[in-house]
C-alpha positions in Angstrom: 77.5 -17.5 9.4 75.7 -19.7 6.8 72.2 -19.0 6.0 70.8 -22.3 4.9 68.0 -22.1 1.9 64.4 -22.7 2.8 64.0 -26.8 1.4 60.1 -27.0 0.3 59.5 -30.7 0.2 56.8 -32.5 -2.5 54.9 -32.6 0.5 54.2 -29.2 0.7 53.4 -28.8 -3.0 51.4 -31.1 -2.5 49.2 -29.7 0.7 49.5 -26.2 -1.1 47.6 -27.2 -4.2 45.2 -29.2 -1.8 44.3 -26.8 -0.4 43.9 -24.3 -3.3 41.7 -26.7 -4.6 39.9 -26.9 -1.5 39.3 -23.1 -1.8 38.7 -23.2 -5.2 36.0 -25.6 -5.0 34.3 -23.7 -2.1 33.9 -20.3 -4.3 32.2 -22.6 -6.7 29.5 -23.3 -4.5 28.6 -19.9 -2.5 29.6 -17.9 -5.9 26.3 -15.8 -7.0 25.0 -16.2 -3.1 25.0 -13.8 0.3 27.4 -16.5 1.4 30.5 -15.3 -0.7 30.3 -11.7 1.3 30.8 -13.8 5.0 33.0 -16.0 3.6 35.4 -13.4 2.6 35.4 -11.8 5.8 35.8 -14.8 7.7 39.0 -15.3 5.5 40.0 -12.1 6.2 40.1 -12.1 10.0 42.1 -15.3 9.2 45.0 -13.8 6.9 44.8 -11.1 10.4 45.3 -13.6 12.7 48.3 -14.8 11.2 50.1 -11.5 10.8 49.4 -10.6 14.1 50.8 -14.1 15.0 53.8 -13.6 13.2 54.7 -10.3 14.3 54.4 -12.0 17.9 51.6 -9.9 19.6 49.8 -11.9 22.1 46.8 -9.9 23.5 45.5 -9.5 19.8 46.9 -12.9 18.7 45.0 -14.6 21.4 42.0 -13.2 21.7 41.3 -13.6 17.3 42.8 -17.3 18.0 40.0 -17.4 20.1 37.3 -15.3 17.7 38.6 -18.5 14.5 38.1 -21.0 17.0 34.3 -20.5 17.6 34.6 -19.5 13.8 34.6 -23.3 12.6 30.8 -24.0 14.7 29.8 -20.2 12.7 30.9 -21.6 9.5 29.4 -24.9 9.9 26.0 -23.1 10.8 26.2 -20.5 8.6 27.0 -22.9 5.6 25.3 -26.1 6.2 23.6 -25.8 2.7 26.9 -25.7 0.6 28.8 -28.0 3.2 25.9 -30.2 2.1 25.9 -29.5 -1.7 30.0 -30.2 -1.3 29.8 -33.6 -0.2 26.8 -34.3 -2.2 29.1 -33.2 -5.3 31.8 -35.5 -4.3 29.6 -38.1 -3.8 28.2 -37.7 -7.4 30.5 -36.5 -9.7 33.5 -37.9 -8.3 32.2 -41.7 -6.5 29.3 -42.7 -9.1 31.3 -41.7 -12.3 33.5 -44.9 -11.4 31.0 -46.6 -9.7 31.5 -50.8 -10.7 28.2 -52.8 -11.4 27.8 -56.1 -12.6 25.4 -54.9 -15.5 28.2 -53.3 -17.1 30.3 -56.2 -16.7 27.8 -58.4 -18.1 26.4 -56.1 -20.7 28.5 -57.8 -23.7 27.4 -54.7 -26.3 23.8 -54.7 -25.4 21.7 -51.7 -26.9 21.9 -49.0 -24.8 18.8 -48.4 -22.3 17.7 -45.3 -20.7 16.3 -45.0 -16.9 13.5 -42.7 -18.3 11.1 -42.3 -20.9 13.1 -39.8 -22.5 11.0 -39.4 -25.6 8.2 -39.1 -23.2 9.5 -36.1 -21.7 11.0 -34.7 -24.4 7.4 -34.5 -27.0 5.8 -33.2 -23.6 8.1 -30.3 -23.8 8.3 -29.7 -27.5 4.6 -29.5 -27.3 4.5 -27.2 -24.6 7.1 -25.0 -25.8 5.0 -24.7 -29.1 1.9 -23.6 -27.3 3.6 -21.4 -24.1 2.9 -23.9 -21.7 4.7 -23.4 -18.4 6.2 -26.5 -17.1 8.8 -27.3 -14.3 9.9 -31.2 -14.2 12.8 -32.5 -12.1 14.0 -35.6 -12.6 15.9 -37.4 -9.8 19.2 -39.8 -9.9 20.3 -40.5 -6.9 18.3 -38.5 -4.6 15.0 -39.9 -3.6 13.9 -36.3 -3.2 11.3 -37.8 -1.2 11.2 -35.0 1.1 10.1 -32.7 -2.2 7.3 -35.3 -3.4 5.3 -35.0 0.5 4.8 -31.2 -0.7 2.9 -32.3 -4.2 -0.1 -34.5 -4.8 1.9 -38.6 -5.3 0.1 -39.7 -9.2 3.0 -42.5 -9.4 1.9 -43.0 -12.3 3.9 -44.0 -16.0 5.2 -41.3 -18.0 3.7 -40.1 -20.9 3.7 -37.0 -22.9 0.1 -36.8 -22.3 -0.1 -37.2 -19.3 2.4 -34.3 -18.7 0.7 -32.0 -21.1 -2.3 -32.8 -19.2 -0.7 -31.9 -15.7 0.9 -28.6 -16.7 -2.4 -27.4 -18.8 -3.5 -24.0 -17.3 -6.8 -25.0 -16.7 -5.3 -28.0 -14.5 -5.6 -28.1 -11.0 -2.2 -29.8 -10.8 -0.3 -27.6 -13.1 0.8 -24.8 -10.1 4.3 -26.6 -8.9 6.7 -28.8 -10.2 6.5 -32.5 -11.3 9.0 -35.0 -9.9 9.9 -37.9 -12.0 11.2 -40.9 -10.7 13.0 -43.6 -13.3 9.9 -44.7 -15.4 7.4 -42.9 -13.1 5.8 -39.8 -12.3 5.7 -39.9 -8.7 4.1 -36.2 -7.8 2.8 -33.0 -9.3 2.5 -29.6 -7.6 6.0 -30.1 -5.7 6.8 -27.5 -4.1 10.9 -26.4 -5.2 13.2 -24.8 -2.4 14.7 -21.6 -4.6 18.2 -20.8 -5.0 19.5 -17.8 -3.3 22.3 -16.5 -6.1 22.2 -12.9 -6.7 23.5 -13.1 -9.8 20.5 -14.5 -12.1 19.7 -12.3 -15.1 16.5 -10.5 -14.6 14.7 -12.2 -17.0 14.7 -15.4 -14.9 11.5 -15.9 -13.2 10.5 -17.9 -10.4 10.3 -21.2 -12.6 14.1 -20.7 -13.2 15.1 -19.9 -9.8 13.0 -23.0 -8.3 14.7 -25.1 -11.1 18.2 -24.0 -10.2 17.1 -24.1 -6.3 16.5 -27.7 -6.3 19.5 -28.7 -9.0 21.9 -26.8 -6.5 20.5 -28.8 -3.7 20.6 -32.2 -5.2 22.0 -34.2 -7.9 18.2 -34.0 -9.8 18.2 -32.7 -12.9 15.3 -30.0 -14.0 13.7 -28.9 -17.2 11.6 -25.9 -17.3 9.4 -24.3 -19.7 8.8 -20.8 -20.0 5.1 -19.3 -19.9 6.4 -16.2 -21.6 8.5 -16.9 -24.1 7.7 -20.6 -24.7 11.5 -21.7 -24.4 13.0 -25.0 -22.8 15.7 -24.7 -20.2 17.9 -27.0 -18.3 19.5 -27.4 -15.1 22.1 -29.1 -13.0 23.7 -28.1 -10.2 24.3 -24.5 -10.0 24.3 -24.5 -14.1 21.7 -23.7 -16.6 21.8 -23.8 -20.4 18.2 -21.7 -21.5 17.2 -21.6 -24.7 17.6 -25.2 -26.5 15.4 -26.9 -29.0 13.9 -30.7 -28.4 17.0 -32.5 -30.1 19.4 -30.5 -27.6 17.4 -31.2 -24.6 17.1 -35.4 -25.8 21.0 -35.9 -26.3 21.5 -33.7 -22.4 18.8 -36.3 -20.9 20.6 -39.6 -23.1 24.0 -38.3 -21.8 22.7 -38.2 -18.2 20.2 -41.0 -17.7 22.3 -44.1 -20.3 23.1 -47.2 -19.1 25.7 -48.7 -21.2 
């Protein structure tokens, strides 16, 4: 009798790196959160399943079968806000990055432009750092984030370094929230920031940070902050941060994101 060898097709490297990647990507998102902790034992019962289902015993094979299949509707309930942040990654990082438009086409080495006043934002916060002037300011791309700006006071008004000084001065009746900044505008101050829910934040962050990294995780904004206490200027996307950088860091971060070639 001939045992024939297992034949493992390109196929099947091909869905087993799939869906590594797949998994991989996941971790990224609830890593740091109360979400990891389900999500491993959801995995868990799932590795079960299928030893029981090798080893060919039906009562406990059928009723987990039946446990994983209301297990998709838990997961989708239980992780709406990464499934969300997942798509909203691919979306961004993966769509827009090759995104065509005519003005690039057409551009013929024009100067390079920015979507906001950059230099605006950026003597705001040297200015504030210098003094210990707490400051919170997300800036959107693609997200509207109109949903955040019905929670603040709408100034639409034109950035300036002035003006934002002016909104995040103690004695300011605006200065309690966030700023959102829209292209060349300041659409609203005192937003209120959803926070994130990692675990695994340094103590030393306060609420500023966790509101910056709340909103970043949730959207594709982008969010400086500036600390009352120590007077130093943060930065956050998604679920990173980068604390501690001096006014010419923080301009070439916001020329990298917001150029227009």
């Amino acid at each position: 009798m001939i045992t024939a060898f297992i034949t493992i097709r390109f196929l099947d490297i091909l869905d087993i790196l799939l869906v590594a990647f797949l998994l991989y990507q996941i971790y990224k998102l609830i890593r740091g959160t109360t979400a990891i902790n389900i999500f491993i034992g959801i995995f868990s019962l799932y590795l079960l399943w299928l030893v029981v289902k090798a080893l060919n015993m039906s009562l406990l094979s059928s009723i987990l079968g039946q446990v994983i299949g209301v297990g998709v509707i838990a997961l989708i309930i239980v992780f709406q806000q990464e499934i969300r942040r997942f798509l909203l990654i691919i979306s961004t990082r993966y769509i827009r990055s090759r995104k065509f438009s005519f003005e690039k086409l057409f551009s013929f080495g024009e100067k390079r432009t920015y979507e906001v006043q950059i230099d605006s934002i950026v003597n705001a916060c040297s200015n504030m750092s210098a003094f210990k002037t707490g400051a919170l300011i997300a800036i959107s791309k693609k997200s509207d984030l109109m949903s955040f700006i019905r929670t603040g006071d709408v100034i639409n008004a034109d950035t300036s370094s002035r003006l934002l000084e002016s909104i995040f001065f103690k004695n300011s009746p605006l200065h309690d929230g966030a700023v959102i900044i829209k292209r060349d505008k300041i659409a609203a101050a005192r937003c209120v920031l959803p926070t994130t829910e990692r675990i695994d934040l340094p103590p030393q962050f306060g609420m500023r940070h966790r509101a910056a990294l709340g909103i970043a995780e949730k959207t594709d904004a982008v969010v400086i902050l500036v600390s009352e206490e120590t007077g130093a200027i943060s930065f956050a996307k998604q679920e990173n941060i980068e604390t501690n950088i001096g006014p010419n860091r923080l301009r070439q971060i916001l020329e990298k994101e917001f150029s227009i070639d």
